[in-house]
C-alpha positions in Angstrom: 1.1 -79.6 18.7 -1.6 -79.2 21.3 -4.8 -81.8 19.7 -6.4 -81.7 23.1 -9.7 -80.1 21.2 -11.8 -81.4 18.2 -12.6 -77.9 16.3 -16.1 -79.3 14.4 -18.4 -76.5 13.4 -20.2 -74.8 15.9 -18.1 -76.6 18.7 -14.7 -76.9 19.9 -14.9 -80.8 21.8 -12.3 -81.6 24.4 -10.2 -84.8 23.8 -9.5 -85.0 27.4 -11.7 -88.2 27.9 -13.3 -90.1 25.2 -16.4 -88.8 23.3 -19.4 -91.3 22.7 -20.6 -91.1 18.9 -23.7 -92.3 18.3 -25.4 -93.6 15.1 -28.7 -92.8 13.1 -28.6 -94.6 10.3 -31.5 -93.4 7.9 -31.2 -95.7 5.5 -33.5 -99.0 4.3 -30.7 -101.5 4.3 -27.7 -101.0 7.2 -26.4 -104.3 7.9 -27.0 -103.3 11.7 -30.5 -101.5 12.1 -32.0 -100.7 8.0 -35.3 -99.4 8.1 -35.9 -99.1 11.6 -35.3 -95.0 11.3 -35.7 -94.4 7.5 -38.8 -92.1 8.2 -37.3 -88.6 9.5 -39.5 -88.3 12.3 -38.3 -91.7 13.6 -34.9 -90.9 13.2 -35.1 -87.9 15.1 -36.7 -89.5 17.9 -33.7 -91.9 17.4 -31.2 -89.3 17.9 -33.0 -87.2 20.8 -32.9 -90.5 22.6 -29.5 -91.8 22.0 -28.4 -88.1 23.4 -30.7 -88.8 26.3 -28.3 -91.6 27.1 -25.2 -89.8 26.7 -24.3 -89.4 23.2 -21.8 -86.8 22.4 -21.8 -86.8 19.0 -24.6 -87.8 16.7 -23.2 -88.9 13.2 -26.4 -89.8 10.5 -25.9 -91.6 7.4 -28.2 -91.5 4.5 -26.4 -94.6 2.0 -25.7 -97.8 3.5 -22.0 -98.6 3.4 -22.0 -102.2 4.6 -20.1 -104.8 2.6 -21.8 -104.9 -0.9 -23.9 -102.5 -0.7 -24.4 -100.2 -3.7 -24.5 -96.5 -4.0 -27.8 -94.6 -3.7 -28.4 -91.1 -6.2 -27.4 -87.6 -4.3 -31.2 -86.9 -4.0 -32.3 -89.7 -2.8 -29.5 -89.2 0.0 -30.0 -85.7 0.5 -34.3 -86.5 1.4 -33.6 -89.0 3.6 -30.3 -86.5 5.9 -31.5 -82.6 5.7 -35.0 -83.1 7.6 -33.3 -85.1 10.4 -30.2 -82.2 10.4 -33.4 -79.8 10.0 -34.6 -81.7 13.3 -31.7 -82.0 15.3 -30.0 -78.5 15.3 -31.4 -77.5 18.4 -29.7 -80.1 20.3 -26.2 -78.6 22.0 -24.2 -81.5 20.4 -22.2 -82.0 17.3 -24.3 -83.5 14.3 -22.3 -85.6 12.0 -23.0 -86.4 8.9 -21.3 -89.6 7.3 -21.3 -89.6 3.4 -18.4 -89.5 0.7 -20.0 -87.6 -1.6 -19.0 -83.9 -2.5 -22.0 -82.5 -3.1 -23.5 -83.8 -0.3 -21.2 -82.6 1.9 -22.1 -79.6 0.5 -25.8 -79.5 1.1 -25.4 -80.6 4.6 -23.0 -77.9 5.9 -25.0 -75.5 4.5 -28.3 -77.1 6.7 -25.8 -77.1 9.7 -24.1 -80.4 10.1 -20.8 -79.7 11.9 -18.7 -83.0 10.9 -18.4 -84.8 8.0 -17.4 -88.7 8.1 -16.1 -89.7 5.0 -15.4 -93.4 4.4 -13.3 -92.7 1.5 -10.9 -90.6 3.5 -11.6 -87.6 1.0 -9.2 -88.9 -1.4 -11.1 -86.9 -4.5 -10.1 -83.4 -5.0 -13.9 -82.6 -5.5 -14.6 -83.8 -1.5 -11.3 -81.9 -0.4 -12.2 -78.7 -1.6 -16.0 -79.4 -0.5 -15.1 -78.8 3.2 -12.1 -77.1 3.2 -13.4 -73.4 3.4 -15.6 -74.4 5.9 -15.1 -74.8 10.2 -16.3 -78.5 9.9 -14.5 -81.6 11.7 -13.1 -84.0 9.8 -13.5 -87.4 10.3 -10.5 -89.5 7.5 -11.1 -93.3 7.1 -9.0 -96.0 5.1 -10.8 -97.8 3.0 -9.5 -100.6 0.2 -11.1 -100.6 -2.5 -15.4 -99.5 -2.4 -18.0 -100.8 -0.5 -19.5 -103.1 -3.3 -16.5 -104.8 -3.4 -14.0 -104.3 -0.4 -14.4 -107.4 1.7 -14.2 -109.8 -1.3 -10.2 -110.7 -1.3 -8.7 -107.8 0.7 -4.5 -108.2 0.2 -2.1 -106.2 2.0 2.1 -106.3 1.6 2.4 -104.4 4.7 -1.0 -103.6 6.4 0.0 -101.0 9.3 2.5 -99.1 6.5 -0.1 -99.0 3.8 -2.9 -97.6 5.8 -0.5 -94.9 7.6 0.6 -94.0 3.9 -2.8 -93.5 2.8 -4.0 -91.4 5.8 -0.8 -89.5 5.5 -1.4 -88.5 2.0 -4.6 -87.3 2.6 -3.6 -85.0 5.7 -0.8 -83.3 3.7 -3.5 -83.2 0.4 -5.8 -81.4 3.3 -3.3 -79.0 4.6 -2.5 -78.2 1.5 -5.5 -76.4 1.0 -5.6 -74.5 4.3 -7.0 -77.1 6.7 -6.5 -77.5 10.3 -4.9 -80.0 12.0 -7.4 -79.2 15.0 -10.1 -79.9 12.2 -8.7 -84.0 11.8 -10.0 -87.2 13.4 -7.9 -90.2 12.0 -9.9 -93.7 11.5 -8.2 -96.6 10.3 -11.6 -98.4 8.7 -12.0 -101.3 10.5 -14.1 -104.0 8.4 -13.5 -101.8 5.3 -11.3 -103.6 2.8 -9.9 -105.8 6.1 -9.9 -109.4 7.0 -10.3 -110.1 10.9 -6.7 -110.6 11.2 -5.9 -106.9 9.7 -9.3 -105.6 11.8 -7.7 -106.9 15.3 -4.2 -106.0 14.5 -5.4 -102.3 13.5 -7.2 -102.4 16.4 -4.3 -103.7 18.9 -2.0 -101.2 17.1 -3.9 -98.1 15.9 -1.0 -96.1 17.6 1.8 -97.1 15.7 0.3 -95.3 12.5 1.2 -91.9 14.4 0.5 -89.3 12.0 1.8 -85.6 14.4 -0.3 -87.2 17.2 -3.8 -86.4 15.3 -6.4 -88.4 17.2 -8.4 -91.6 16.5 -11.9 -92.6 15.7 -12.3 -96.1 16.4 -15.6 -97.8 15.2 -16.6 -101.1 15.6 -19.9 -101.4 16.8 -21.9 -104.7 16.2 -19.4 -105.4 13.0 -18.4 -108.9 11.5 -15.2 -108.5 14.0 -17.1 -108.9 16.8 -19.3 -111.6 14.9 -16.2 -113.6 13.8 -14.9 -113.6 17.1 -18.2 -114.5 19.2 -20.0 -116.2 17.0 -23.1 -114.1 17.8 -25.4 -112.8 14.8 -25.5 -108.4 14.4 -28.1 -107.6 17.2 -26.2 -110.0 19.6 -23.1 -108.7 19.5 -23.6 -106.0 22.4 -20.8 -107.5 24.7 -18.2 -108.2 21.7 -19.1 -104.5 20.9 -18.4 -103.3 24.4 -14.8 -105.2 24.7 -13.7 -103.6 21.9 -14.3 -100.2 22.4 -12.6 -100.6 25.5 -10.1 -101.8 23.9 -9.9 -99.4 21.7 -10.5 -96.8 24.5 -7.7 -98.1 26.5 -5.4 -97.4 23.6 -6.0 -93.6 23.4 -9.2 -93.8 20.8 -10.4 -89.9 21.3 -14.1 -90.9 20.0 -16.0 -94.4 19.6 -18.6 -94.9 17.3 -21.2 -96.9 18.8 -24.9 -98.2 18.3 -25.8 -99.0 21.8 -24.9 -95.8 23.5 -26.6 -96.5 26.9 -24.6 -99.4 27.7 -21.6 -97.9 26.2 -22.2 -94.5 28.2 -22.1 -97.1 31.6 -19.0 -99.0 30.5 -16.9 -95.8 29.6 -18.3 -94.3 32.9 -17.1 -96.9 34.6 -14.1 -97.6 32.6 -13.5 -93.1 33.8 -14.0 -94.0 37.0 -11.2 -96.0 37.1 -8.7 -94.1 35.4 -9.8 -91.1 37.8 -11.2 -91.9 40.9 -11.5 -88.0 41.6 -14.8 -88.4 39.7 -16.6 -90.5 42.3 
């Protein structure tokens, strides 16, 4: 099987090198940046600028998912994400939308969004058949448990078997209803449902989960991994951020999700530059 390419709407990405998401969270409460782009015209200006600095995917959320936070209403997530898709569909990148709700998913395909991110690995029929007639990447995350909850007491018997089994289940649920494999980014939810221990061992070993060589999204940016590890509170965790994603990159991550896309543009260029020194 040839997953060389991302198929994700109106694009087909390469997976030859790794692609830089960035993040525009629209939302009052992110544990990371809440408020700072809930109006739409700030977002916007958010997301032109992180593709400025060398975003190749944008990915907006509407709903905080951070550890306890609690679900918003559909409408209220819908206002906040189709005026910043409404904004952004000129740009000649992929627009991601991340939400695990079906009928959301719904709305924003039909306003253009050419990924949808779904924390809870579409694990309801409902969000299954929601994309599945569509051309829209797919990006399927583990998750124990919900976000109100998830980092309370999260147990594992066999961490790296569980999460594979879950992720499994819902690629053969997806093919099942016509779904490309070309379509399927794999994420193995780091700090969701995980202790640091299970978020550095997914991390060091993202590979052996193997599902028919589908790639990986890795996201980690500014999360309490880095904060556990460095001490550093969320908007000093820059450099932690940074070391991971190399990390992550240097294990075949096809995409990494990141808040600070300059400096992560500079380190993955430089990271490029010495995998393939044709480039210089």
């Amino acid at each position: 099987m040839n997953n060389n390419h991302w198929l994700c709407g109106r694009f087909e990405l390469s997976l030859e090198r790794p692609l830089l998401m960035g993040i525009v969270n629209v939302t009052p409460d992110s544990f990371s940046d809440g408020q700072k782009y809930l109006a739409a015209d700030h977002a916007i200006a958010h997301a032109r600028e992180l593709v400025a600095q060398g975003a190749d995917i944008l990915d907006i959320g509407g709903e905080s998912t951070r550890p306890g936070a609690d679900p918003v209403p559909i409408e209220t997530e819908l206002q906040r994400l189709l005026p910043v898709i409404e904004g952004l569909r000129d740009l000649d990148i992929p627009i991601s939308v991340d939400t695990f709700k079906p009928e959301v998913m719904r709305a924003v395909l039909d306003a253009g969004a050419d990924i949808i991110n779904d924390i809870s690995g579409f694990r309801t029929a409902a969000s299954r058949e929601a994309v599945a007639q569509s051309r829209c990447g797919l990006c399927i995350m583990h998750m124990q448990g919900e976000p109100r909850t998830m980092q309370q007491n999260p147990v594992y018997d066999d961490l790296k078997a569980e999460v594979r089994a879950f992720l499994y289940a819902q690629v053969q649920a997806l093919r099942a209803l016509g779904v490309s494999d070309q379509r399927m980014m794999l994420d193995p939810g780091l700090g969701f449902g995980k202790t640091i221990q299970h978020n550095y061992t997914l991390l060091r070993d993202f590979n052996d989960l193997d599902i028919d060589g589908l790639p990986w999204l890795i996201a980690l940016s500014r999360k309490g991994m880095i904060g556990q590890v460095t001490g550093r509170p969320v908007d000093e965790r820059l450099a932690g951020s940074i070391a991971g994603m190399l990390a992550a990159v240097a294990r075949g991550a096809a995409v990494v999700r990141m808040h600070d896309v300059a400096a992560s543009r500079d380190a993955l260029d430089v990271w490029f530059a010495t995998q393939d020194p044709s480039i210089l």
